[in-house]
C-alpha positions as CSV (number, residue, x, y, z in Angstrom):
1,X,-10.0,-11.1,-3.0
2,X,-10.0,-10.8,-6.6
3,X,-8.0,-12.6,-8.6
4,X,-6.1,-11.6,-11.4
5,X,-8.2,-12.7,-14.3
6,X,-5.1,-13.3,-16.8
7,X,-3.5,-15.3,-13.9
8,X,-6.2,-17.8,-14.0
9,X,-6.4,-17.8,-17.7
10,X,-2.5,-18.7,-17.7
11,X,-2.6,-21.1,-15.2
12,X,-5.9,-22.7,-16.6
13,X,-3.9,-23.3,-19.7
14,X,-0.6,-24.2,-18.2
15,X,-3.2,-26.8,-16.5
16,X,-4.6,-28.0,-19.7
17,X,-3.2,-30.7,-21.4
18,X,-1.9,-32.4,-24.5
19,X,-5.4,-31.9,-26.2
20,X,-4.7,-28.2,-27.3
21,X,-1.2,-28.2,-29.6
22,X,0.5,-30.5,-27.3
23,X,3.2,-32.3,-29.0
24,X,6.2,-34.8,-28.0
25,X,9.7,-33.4,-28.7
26,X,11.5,-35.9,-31.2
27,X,14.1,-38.1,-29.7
28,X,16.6,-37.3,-33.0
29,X,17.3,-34.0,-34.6
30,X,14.3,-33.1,-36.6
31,X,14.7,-34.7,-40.2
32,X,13.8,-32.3,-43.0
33,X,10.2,-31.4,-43.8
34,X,7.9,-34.0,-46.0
35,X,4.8,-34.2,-47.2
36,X,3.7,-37.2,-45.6
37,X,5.5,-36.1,-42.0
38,X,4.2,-32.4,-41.6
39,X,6.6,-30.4,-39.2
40,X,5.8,-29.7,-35.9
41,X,4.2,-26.4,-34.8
42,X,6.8,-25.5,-32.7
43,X,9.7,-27.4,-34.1
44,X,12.5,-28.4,-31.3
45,X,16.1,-27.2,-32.6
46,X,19.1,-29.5,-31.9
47,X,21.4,-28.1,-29.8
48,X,25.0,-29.2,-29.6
49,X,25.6,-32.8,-29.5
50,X,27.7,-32.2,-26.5
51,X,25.1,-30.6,-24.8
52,X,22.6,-34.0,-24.8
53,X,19.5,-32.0,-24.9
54,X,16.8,-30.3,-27.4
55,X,16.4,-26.8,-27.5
56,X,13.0,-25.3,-28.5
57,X,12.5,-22.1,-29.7
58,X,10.0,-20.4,-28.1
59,X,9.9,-16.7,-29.4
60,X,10.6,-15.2,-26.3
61,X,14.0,-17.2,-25.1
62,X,15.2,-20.6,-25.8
63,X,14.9,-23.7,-23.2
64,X,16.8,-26.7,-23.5
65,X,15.4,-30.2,-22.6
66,X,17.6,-32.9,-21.3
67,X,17.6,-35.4,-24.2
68,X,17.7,-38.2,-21.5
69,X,13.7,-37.2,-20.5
70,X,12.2,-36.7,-23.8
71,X,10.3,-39.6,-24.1
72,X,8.8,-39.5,-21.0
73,X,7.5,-36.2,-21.6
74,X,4.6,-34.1,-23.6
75,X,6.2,-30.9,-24.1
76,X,3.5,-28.2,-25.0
77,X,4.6,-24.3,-26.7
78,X,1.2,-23.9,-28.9
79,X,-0.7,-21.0,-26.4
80,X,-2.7,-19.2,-29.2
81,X,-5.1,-17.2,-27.0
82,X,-2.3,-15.7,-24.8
83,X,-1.8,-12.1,-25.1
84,X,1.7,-10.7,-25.6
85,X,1.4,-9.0,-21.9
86,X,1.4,-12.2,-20.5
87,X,2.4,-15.3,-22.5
88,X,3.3,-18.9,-21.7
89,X,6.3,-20.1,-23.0
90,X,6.3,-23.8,-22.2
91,X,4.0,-26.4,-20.7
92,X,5.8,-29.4,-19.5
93,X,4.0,-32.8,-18.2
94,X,4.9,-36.7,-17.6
95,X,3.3,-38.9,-20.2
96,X,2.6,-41.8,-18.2
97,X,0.8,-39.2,-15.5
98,X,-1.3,-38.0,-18.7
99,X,-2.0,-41.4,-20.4
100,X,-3.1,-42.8,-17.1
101,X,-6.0,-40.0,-16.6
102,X,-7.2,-40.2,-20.3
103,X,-7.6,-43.9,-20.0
104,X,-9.4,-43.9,-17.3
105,X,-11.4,-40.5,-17.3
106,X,-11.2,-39.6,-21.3
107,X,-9.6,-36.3,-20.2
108,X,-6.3,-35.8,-18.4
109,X,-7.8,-34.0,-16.1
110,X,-4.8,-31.4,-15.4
111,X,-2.5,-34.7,-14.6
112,X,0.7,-34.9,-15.2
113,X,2.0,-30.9,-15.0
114,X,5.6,-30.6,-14.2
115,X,6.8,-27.5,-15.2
116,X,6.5,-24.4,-17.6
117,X,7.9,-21.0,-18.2
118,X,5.8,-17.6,-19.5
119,X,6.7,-14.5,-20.2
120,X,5.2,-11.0,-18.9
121,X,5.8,-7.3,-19.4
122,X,5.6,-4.7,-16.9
123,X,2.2,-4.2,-16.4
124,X,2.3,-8.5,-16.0
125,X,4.7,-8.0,-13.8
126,X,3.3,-5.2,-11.1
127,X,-0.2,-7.5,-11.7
128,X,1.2,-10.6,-10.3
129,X,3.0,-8.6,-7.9
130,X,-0.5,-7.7,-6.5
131,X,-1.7,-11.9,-5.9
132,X,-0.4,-14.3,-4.0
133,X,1.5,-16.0,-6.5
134,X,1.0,-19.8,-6.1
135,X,2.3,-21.7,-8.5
136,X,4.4,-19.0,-10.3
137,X,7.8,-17.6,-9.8
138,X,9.7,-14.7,-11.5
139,X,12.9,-15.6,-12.1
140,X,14.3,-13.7,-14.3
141,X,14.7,-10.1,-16.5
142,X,16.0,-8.5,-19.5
143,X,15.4,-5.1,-19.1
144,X,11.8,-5.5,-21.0
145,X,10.3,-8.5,-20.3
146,X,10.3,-10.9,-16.7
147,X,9.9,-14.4,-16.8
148,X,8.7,-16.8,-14.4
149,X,8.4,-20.8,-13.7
150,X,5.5,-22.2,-13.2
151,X,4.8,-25.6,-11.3
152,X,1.8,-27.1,-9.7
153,X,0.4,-26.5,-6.0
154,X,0.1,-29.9,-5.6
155,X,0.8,-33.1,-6.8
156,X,0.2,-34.2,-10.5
157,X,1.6,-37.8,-10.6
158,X,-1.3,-40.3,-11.7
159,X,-1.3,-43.9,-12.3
160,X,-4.3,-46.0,-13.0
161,X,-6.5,-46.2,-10.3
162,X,-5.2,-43.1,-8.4
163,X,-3.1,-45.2,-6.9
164,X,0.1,-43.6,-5.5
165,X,3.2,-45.9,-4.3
166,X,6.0,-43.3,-3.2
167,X,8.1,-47.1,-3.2
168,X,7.7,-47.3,-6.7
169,X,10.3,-46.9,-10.0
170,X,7.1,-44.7,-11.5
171,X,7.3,-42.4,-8.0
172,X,11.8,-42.1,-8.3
173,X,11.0,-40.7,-11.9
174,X,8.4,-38.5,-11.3
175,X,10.9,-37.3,-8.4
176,X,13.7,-37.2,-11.3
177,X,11.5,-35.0,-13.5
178,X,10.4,-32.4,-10.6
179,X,14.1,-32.0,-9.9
180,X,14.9,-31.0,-14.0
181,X,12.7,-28.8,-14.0
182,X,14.9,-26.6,-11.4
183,X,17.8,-27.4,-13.7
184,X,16.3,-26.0,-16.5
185,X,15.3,-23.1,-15.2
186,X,18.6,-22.1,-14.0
187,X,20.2,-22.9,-17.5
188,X,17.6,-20.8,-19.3
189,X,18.7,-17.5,-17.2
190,X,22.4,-18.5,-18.7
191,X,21.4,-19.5,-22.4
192,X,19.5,-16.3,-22.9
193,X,22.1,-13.8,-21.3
194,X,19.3,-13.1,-18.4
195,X,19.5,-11.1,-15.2
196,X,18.4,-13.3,-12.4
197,X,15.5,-11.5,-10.6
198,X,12.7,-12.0,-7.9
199,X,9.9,-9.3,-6.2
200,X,11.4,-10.6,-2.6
201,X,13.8,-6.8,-3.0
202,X,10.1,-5.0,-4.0
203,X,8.1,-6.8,-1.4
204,X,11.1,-5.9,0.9
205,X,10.4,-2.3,0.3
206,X,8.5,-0.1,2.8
207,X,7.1,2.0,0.0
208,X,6.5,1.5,-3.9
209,X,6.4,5.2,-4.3
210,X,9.1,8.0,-3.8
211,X,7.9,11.2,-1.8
212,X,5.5,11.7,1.0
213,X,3.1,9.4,2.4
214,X,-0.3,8.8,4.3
215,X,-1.3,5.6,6.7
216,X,-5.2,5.6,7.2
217,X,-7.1,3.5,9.2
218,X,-9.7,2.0,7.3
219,X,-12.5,0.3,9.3
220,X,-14.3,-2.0,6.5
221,X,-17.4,-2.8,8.7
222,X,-18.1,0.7,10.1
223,X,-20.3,1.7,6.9
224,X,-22.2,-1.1,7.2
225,X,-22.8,-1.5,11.2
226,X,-20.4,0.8,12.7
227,X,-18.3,-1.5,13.5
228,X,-15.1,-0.4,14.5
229,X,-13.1,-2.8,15.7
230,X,-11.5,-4.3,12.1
231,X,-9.1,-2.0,11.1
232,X,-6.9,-2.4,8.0
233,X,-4.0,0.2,7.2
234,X,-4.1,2.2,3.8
235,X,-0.7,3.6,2.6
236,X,-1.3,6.5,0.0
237,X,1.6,7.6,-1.9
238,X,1.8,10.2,-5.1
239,X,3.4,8.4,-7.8
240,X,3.4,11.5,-10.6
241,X,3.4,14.9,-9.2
242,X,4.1,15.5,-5.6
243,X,2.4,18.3,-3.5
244,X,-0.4,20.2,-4.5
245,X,-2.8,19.2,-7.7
246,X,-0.7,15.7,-7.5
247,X,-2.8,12.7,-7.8
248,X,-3.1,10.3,-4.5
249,X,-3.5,6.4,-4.8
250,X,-3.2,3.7,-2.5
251,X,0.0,1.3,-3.3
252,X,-0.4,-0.9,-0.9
253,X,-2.6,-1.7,2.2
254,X,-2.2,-4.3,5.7
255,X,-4.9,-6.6,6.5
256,X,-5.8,-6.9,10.5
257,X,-3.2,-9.4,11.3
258,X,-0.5,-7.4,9.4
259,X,-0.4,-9.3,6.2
260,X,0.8,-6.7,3.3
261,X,-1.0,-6.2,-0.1
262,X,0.8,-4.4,-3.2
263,X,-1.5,-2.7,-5.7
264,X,-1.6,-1.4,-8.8
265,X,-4.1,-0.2,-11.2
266,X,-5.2,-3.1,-13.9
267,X,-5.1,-0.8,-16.5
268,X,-3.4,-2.8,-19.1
269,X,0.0,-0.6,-18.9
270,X,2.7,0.2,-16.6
271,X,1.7,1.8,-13.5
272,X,4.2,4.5,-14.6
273,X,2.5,4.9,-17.3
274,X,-1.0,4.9,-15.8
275,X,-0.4,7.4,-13.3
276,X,0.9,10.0,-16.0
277,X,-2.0,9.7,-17.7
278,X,-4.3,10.0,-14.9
279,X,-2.2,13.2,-13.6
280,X,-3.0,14.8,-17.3
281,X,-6.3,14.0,-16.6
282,X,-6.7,15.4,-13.1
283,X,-5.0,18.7,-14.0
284,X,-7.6,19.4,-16.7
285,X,-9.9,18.9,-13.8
286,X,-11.1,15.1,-13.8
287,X,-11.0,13.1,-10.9
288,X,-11.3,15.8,-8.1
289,X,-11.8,12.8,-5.7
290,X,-8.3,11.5,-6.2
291,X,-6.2,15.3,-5.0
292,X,-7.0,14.2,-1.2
293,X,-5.8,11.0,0.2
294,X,-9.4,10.2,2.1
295,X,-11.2,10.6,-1.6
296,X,-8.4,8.2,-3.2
297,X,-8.5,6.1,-0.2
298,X,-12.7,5.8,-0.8
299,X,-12.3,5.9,-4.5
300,X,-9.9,2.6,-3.7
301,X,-12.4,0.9,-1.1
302,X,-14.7,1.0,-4.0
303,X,-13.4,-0.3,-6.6
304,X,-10.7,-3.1,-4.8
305,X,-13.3,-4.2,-2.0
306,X,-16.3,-3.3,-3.6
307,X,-17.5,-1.0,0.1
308,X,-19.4,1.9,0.4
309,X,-17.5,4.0,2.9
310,X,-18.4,7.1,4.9
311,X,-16.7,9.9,6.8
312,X,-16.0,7.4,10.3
313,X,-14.7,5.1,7.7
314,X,-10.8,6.6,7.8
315,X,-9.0,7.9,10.3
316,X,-5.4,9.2,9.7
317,X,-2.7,7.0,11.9
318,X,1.2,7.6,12.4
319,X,2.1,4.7,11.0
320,X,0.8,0.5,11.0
321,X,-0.9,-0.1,14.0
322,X,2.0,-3.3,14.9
323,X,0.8,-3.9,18.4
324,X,-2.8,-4.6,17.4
325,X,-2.1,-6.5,14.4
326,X,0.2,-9.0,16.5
327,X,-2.2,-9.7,18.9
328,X,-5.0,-10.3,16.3
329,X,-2.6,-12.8,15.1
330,X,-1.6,-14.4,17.9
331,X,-4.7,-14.8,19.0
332,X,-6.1,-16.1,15.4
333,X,-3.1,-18.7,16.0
334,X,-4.1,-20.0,19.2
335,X,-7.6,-20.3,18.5
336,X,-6.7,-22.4,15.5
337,X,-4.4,-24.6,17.2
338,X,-7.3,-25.3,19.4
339,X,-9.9,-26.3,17.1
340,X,-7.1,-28.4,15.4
341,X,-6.0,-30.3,18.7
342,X,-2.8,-28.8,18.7
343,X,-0.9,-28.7,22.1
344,X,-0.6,-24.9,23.4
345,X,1.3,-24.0,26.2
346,X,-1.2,-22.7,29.0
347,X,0.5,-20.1,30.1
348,X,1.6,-19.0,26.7
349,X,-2.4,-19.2,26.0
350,X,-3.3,-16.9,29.1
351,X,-0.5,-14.3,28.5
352,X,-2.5,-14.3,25.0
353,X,-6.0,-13.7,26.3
354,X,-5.1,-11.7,29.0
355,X,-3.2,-8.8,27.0
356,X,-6.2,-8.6,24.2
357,X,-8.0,-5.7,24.0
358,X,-12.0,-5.4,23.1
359,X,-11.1,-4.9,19.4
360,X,-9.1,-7.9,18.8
361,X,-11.9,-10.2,20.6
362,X,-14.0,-8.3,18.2
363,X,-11.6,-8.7,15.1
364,X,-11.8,-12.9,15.8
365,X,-15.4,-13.2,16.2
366,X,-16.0,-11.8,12.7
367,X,-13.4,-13.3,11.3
368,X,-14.0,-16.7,13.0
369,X,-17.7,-15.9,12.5
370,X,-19.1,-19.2,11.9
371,X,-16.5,-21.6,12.9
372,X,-17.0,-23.3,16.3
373,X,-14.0,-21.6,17.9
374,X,-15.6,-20.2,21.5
375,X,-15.9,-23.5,23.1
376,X,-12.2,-24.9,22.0
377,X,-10.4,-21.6,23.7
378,X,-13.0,-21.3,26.8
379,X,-12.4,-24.9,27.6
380,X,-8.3,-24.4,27.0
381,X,-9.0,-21.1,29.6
382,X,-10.7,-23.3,32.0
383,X,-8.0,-26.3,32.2
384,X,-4.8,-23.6,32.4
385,X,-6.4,-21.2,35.1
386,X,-5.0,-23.1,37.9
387,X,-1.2,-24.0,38.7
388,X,2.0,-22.7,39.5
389,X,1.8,-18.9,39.2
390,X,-1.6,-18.7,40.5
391,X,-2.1,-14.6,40.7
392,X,-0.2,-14.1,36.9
393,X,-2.9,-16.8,36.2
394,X,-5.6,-15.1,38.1
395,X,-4.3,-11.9,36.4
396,X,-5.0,-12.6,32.7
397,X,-8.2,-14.2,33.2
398,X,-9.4,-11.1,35.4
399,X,-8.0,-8.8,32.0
400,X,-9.8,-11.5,29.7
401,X,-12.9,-10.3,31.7
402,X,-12.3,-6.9,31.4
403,X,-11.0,-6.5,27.3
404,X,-14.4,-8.6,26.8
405,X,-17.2,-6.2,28.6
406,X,-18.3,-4.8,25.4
407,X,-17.7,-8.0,23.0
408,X,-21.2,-9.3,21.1
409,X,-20.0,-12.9,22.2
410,X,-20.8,-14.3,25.9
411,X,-17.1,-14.4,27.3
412,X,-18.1,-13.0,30.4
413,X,-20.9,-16.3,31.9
414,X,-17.6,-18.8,31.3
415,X,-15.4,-16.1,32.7
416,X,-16.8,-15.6,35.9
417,X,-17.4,-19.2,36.5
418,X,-13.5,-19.6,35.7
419,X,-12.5,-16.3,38.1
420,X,-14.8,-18.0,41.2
421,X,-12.8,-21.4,40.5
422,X,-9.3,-19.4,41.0
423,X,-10.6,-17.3,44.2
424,X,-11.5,-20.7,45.9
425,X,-8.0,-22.0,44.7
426,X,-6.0,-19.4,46.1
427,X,-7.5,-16.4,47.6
428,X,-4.8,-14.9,48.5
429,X,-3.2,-15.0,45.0
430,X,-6.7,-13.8,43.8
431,X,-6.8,-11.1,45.9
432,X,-3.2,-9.7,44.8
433,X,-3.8,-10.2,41.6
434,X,-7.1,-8.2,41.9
435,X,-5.1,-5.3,43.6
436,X,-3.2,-4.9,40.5
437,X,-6.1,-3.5,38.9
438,X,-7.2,0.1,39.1
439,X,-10.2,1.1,41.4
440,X,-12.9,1.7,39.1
441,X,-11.6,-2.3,37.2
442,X,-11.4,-3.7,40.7
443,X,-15.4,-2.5,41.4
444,X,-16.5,-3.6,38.4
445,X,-14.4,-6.8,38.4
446,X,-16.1,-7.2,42.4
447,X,-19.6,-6.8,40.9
448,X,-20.1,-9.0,38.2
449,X,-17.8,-12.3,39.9
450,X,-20.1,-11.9,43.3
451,X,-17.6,-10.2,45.4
C-alpha cells in the first residue's frame, strides 16, 4: 500500500532528534534577552505559578509542560520544512534515552521519543484518514484545523549498552514520562477551548458520501491470469452532483478478509473541494471515464493499486460479500496459528476447512504464497480426523475434498489418504456421512478415495 508521503516525512521528523532545533525548556521563567544569552527559538512562556508548569507557544495552540519533568526532557518545536497542511507542533523525548545513544552511536538514533503533537487541515485530515495511522492520534478540532498526538510504535527507552532493566529507577521514570504525556494531551484540548474529536464516528460510517451507491467486485488477479478467486469490494459514491453527468469515485474499498479502506484523492485540498472541481471539469467534457462507476472504478485500480484491469475485472454485487470474507479470515487465522504453534481446537479447525469454498483455498494460497503453511494445516487435519463425532469429522474432511477439486495446491493426495484413515475408523460413520452428499459429490467423492 502506499503510504502517505507527508505521514512519513512527519513522523521521520517527529523521529529525529535534538540535532535539528532541539532545545531544553528552561527550569525558571525565561530571564530577559542578552547579548551574550541569545533567546531561544521557540521561547517557553511561564504560565501561572500555581499551575507548576511551562507553557510554549507553538503557533497553532499552547501546551503546558509539568515543571516537575523539565530537566529530564529535550523539548523540540523548531520543524522548518513542515508545510502548513500538516505541521508538527511539538517533539518531546527523555534526555538520558538521547544522551545514551549519542554516546555510544554518535547519533541518537530516534531514541528517546515520548511524545508530540502536530497539526493538520482538512485535506491532512481525510489523508490520514486513508493509512493506518500508527503512531498518531487525532484528538482534537476547532472547526479549521485537527490535531493529533503522536507517540512511538515501540519502545524508545535507551541506556548504555542497550541494556533494559524494567527493575530499574531509570525504567519507573521513563514509565512516569509515558504517562504525562496523556496528561498533557488532555489539558491541551482544555487550554485551547478545543472540541474533543476522533475518526472512530467516520470510520463508523457505512458511507463517506450522501446519495446512491455502487458495490463492485473487483478481482485484482483476473487481468493478469484470470484469476478469479480474490475478490475485493469497491464502494462508488457521487460526492458533487448526483444522477446523470455526476462524477463517480470510489470512497472506500474492503480487502478479501473484510478489512475497510477510506480514500480520498491526494490532491492537496479538501475532497469537497476536489470533487467540485473535478465535476466543473467533467461537465465541460473531461474525464468521460469517471460518469460510469466501472470507468471510475478502473480509473481507481490504476492509479491506487497501480492494475491494468479489463472487462471480467468488475462485476456489480448487492452489497460486501460478508460470508466469503469471514471465511477467508478464519481460515487465514487458523493457518497462522498453525505455523505459530498455537493450540487450535480440532473440531473448531475442521468446521473451518470443511465449510470453505474453492475461492477461499484459492484466496490463502496466494496470499500465503510463499510461506510454508500446507504442511502445518494438513498435519493439524490428519491428527483431528478421528474422535468423538466421527461422521461430522468424516463430513468436513469429505467437503475439504470437494471445495479443493479445482485448487492449484495438492490438497486432494493428503486428503484422500486422511478420508481412507476415517472409513477404516468407522465405516459406518463414513458411510453416513457420505450419504449426506448429493449423487453426483458422492460419485465423484467414490472415485478418487478408491471406493
Amino acid at each position: 500500500m502506499r503510504r502517505f508521503w507527508m505521514l512519513l516525512l512527519t513522523l521521520g521528523l517527529l523521529g529525529s532528534l535534538a540535532g535539528c532545533g532541539a532545545q531544553t525548556p528552561p527550569e525558571t521563567p525565561p530571564v530577559p534577552e542578552t547579548p551574550e544569552v541569545p533567546a531561544p527559538e521557540a521561547p517557553a512562556v511561564p504560565a501561572d505559578p500555581d499551575e507548576d508548569c511551562v507553557v510554549y507557544d507553538c503557533g497553532e495552540i499552547e501546551i503546558a509542560l509539568p515543571a516537575e519533568h523539565l530537566d529530564q526532557l529535550i523539548v523540540d518545536t523548531d520543524f522548518p520544512d513542515a508545510e502548513d497542511s500538516w505541521r508538527p507542533l511539538m517533539s518531546v523525548y527523555e534526555r538520558a534515552s538521547v544522551e545514551a545513544a549519542e554516546a555510544d552511536w554518535g547519533d541518537s538514533m530516534g531514541f528517546g521519543f515520548l511524545f508530540g503533537f502536530l497539526a493538520m487541515d482538512r485535506a491532512g485530515y481525510e489523508r490520514l484518514l486513508c493509512e493506518d495511522g500508527s503512531g498518531i492520534e487525532v484528538f482534537a478540532a476547532d472547526g479549521e484545523r485537527y490535531y493529533a498526538y503522536t507517540y512511538p510504535t515501540d519502545v524508545q527507552f535507551y541506556r548504555s549498552g542497550g541494556e533494559i532493566s524494567t527493575e530499574s529507577q531509570d525504567w519507573r521514570n521513563w514509565e512516569a514520562l509515558n504517562d504525562m504525556g496523556l496528561t498533557v494531551r488532555a489539558d491541551v484540548v482544555e487550554r485551547n477551548g478545543l472540541t474533543p474529536h476522533t475518526g472512530a464516528e467516520f470510520l463508523a460510517r457505512p458511507f463517506t458520501w450522501e446519495g446512491s451507491h455502487v458495490f463492485l467486485e473487483y478481482r485484482p488477479y483476473y487481468a493478469v491470469d484470470g484469476d478469479q478467486r480474490i475478490v475485493y469490494t469497491l464502494v462508488l459514491s457521487q460526492p458533487a452532483q448526483q444522477g446523470e453527468g455526476g462524477v463517480w469515485c470510489v470512497e472506500r474499498w474492503y480487502d478479501e478478509y473484510g478489512n475497510q479502506y477510506l480514500w480520498f484523492p491526494d490532491s492537496g485540498m479538501a475532497s469537497e473541494d476536489y470533487f467540485a472541481r473535478l465535476q466543473a471539469e467533467c461537465g465541460a467534457g473531461e474525464h468521460p471515464e469517471l460518469r460510469t462507476p466501472a470507468g471510475a472504478a478502473a480509473a481507481f485500480a490504476k492509479e491506487y493499486f497501480g492494475h491494468d484491469t479489463e472487462e471480467g475485472s468488475f462485476a456489480e454485487a448487492d452489497g460486501l460479500p460478508e460470508a466469503y470474507m469471514e471465511r477467508n479470515s478464519r481460515l487465514q487465522e487458523t493457518v497462522l496459528d498453525l505455523m505459530a504453534g498455537r493450540e487450535v481446537d480440532p473440531m473448531e479447525l475442521l468446521d473451518r476447512v470443511g465449510g470453505a469454498s474453492a475461492d477461499n483455498w484459492g484466496s490463502l494460497g496466494r496470499g500465503m504464497y510463499g510461506s510454508d503453511w500446507f504442511t502445518p494445516l494438513m498435519d493439524a487435519v490428519e491428527d483431528a480426523a478421528v474422535g468423538t463425532e466421527q461422521q461430522r469429522r468424516d463430513r468436513a474432511v469429505l467437503s475439504f475434498l470437494l471445495s479443493a477439486q479445482g485448487a492449484r495446491t495438492d490438497f486432494r493426495t493428503p486428503l484422500i489418504a486422511i478420508l481412507r484413515t476415517q472409513r477404516e475408523a468407522d465405516g459406518g460413520a463414513f458411510a453416513a456421512a457420505l450419504a449426506e452428499f448429493s449423487p453426483e459429490e458422492r460419485a465423484y467423492l467414490k472415485t478418487v478415495i478408491g471406493e
